[in-house]
N, C-alpha and C positions, 0 to 999 in steps of 0.2 A: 767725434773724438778730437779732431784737430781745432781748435778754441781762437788762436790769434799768432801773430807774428809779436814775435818780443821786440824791439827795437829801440836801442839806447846805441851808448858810444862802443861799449863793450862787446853788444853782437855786432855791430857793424866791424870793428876791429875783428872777429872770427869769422866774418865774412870772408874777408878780405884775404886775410894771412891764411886760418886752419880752413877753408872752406868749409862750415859749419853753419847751419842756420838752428836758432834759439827759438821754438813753437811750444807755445802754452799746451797741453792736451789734459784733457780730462785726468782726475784723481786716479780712478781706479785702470786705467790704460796700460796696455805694459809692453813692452819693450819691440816685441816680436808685431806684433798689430799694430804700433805708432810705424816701423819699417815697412811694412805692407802698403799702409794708407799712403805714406807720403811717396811712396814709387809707383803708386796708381795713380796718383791725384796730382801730381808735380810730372811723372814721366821721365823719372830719374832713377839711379840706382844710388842705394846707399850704403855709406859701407859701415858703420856703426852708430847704435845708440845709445846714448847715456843722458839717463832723468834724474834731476834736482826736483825736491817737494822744499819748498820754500812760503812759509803764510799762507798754507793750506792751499797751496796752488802746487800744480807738478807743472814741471817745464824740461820737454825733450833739447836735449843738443844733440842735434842730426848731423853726421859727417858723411856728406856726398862725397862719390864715387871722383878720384879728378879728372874724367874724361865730363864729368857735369859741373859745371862753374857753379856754386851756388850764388853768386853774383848775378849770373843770369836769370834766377827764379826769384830772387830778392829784389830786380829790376821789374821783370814781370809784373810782382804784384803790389810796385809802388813800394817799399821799403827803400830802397836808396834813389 
């Protein structure tokens, strides 16, 4: 489901400031199942999701819980 880490200036700025990470996920995914996945597979809690379909690609903007840096899961896996 979960495809890539977006990474430009822009997510790194929603990193930082909204604690928010920008993940590619499959078309057909949807809201409740991208929050599932990434709180099993990161070990985090989220606290909302909102998807952009943008050139036939969907891209989740996850807003972690803020007792979970998402700075620190963006460190993790080499993003910043």
């Amino acid at each position: 489901m979960i495809k890539s880490f977006k990474t430009t200036e822009k997510t790194v700025r929603l990193i930082e400031a909204e604690n928010t990470l920008v993940i590619q996920v499959e078309i057909d995914a949807k809201k409740d199942k991208i929050k599932k996945e990434v709180e099993e597979q990161f070990k985090v809690k989220v606290e909302r999701v909102n998807t952009l379909i943008k050139d036939n690609k969907k891209f989740a903007y996850v807003k972690l819980n803020e007792k979970n840096p998402a700075i620190d899961v963006a460190t993790k896996f080499g993003l910043i």
